[in-house]
N, C-alpha and C positions, 0 to 999 in steps of 0.2 A: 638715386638714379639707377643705380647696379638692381639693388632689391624690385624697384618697380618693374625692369624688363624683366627681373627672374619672372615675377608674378604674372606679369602677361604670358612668359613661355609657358608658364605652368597651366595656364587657365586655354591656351593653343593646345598643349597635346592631348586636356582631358576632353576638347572638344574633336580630335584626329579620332581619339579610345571611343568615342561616341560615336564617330562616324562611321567607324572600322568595325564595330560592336553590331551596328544597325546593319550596315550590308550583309553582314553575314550571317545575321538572323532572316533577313530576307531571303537571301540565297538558298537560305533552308530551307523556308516557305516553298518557293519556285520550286524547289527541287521533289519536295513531298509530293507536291500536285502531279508534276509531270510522273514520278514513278506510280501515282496509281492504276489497275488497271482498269483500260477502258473498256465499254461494254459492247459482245459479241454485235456483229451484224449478223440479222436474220434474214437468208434469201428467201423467198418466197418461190415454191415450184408451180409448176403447170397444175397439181391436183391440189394445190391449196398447203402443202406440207412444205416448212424450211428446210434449207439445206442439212441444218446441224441434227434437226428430226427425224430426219430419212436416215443420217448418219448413223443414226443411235438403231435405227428398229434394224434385228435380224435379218439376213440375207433371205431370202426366198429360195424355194425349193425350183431344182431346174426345170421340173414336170410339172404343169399347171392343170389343173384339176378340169375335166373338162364336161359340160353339161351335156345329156340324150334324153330327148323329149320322146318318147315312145306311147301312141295313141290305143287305147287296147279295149277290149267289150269287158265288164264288170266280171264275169266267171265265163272260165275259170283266169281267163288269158291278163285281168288285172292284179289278180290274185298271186300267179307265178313270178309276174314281173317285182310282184312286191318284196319275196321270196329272196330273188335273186340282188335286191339294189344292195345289202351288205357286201354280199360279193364283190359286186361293180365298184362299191366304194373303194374297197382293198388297192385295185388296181387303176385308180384314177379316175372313175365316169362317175358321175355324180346323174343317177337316172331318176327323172320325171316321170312317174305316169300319167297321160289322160283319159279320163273318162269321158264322154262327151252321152247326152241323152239321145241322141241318133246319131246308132251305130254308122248311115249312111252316112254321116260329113265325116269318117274316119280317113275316105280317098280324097274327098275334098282338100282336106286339112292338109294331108302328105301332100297333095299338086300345088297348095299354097304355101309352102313350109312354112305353115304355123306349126309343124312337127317332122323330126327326123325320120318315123318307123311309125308301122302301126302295126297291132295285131290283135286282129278279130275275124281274118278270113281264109279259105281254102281257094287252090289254083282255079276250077271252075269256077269259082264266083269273080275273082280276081280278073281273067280273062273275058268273062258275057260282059262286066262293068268295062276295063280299059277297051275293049271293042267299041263300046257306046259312047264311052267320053272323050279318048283316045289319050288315058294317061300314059306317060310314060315310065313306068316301076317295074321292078327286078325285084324277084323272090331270092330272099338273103338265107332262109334257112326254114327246114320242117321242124316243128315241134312238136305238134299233138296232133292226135285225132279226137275227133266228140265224135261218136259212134250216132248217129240219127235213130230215131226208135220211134217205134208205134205205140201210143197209147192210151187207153181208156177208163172210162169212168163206169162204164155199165156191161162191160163183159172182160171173162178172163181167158178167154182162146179165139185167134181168132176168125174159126170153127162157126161162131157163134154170130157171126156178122151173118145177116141178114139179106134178102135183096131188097135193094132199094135202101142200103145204109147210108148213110151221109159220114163222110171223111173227109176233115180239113188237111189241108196241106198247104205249106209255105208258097206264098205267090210270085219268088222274085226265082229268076230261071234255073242259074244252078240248083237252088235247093229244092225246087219245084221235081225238074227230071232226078235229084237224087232221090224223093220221096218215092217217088212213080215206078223207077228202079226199084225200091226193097217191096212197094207193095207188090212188083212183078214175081223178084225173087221168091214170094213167099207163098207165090201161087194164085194168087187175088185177082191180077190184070195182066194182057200180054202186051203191050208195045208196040209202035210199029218199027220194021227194019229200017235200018241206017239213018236213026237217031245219034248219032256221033260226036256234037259239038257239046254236050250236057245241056242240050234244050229241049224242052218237051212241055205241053200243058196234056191237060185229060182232053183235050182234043185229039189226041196222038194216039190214042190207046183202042189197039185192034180188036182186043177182045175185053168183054167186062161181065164175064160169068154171073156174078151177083147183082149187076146191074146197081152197083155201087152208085152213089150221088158223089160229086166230088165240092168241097167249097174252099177255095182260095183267100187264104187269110195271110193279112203281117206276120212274118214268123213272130216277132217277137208275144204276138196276143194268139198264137194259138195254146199256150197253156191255159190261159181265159175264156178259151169257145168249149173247154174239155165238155161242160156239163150239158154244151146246145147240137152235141154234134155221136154220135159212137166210137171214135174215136180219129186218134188226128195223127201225122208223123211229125214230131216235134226234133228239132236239134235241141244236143243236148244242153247245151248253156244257158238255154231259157228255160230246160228241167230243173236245174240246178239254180235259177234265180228265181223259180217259181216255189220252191225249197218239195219242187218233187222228187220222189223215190227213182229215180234209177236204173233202178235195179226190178223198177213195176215195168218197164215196159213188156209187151208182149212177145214181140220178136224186134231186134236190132241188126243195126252193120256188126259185118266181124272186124278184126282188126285190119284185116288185108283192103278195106276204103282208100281210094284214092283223095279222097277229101282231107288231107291233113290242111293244120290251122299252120300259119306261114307269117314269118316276119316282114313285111316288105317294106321297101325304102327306093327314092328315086331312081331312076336309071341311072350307072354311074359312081354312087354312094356305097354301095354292097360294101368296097375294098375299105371304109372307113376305119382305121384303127377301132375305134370305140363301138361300131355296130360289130366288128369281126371278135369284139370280149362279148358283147352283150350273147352272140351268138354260140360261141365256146361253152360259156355260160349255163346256155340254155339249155343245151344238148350235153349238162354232162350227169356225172351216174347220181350226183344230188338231187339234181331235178328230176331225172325219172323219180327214185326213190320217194319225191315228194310229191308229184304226180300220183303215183301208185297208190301211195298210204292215205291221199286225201282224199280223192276221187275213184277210185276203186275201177269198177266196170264204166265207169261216164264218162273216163278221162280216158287215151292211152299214148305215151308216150311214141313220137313217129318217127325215135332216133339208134 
């Protein structure tokens, strides 16, 4: 009797040792699971990047880089700006140039700002256009002058004009009366008085000694009528994309032209940080210098 209830006792605790055995290997289990780690939540932002992504990438700089769409005629005025976009870079403006194949929607484009600036024109032109169109733009800064100049394909003085010569000249008003002006200056035609807004056609013209023919072209295709005409007054920017000499014209403006080439930008905009570098810039002793060295007598710096 004694021996049989040992035996039950005995076969009671090895089943307590099993029980006590098992919980605690469970307990183990539970316990491993709960200490692993669980995995990050990813927030999702407004631009598509998690929070912990945004986390990780470098702070940004306090100064953000800021874009200048600047409209300008191919020579020399695309050419300087291109010059100058290291620069601008230095200092924060990340500058655009456009080229646009009529130089006429260059005003268009500034009244639609599809651009901040443009440059491809002088005050007389700028003024006979906003009169017409009634834009409202502010000259931000002088840069250059293109000296306007006479020249031919069939004579070298211009002595040698004939009467009854035919002379092309720019057909749009300022550059019209500036051509009419140097051919007065240089003794050819006289004018009449109180010509004063930069408007004039060879209607205007009170004396015409040689009995000169006048014909009215695109400025940009008077370097293409050179061979149909004895000579024509060309601006110099379409000498210089016509890859003409220069330095062949006959007689030219001096420096003292009121015709400087100008940055303009909406009425208003002048005080832009970014136009007031572009303008710094423009007018400093690197640009002349580069001016000077590239462009020689075609160009001249108007600062």
């Amino acid at each position: 009797m004694n021996k049989l209830k040992r035996g039950e006792d005995i076969i009671m605790i090895k089943k307590i040792i099993f029980m006590a055995a098992t919980i605690i290997l469970l307990g183990g289990a539970f316990s491993g699971c709960s200490e692993k780690e669980e995995p990050k939540q990813e927030v999702a932002l407004s631009d598509g990047k998690s929070a912990n992504s945004e986390a990780a990438e470098s702070p940004k700089t306090s100064e953000q880089e800021v874009t200048l769409k600047v409209g300008a005629a191919v020579v020399p005025h695309a050419e300087i700006l291109e010059f100058v976009k290291p620069k601008l870079k230095e200092k924060g403006v990340n500058l655009e140039v456009k080229v646009l194949d009529d130089e006429a929607q260059l005003n268009p484009a500034l009244d639609q700002k599809q651009i901040d600036a443009n440059y491809f024109q002088h005050v007389p032109y700028l003024d006979s256009v906003s009169k017409e169109k009634g834009y409202k733009f502010k000259v931000a800064g002088k840069i250059h002058v293109e000296p306007i100049g006479f020249y031919s394909q069939k004579i070298k003085s211009k002595d040698e004009l004939k009467e009854g010569s035919k002379i092309a000249v720019p057909n749009n008003a300022s550059n019209e009366y500036r051509a009419l002006v140097l051919l007065q200056a240089n003794g050819l035609i006289k004018l009449k008085d109180g010509l004063d807004d930069y408007s004039a056609t060879p209607n205007d013209i009170a004396e015409n000694p040689k009995k000169l023919k006048f014909v009215e072209v695109e400025a940009p295709q008077l370097a293409r009528v050179l061979p149909d005409v004895d000579g024509a007054v060309i601006n110099t920017n379409y000498v210089l994309e016509a890859k003409l000499d220069p330095e062949s014209a006959i007689f030219r403006e001096d420096a003292n032209s009121p015709y400087a080439n100008i940055i303009v930008v909406r009425e208003g905009e002048e005080n832009r940080p970014e136009i007031k570098k572009l303008i710094e810039i423009l007018q400093s002793d690197d640009v002349k210098k580069f001016i000077q060295d590239k462009y020689g007598v075609a160009v001249v710096p108007a600062f």
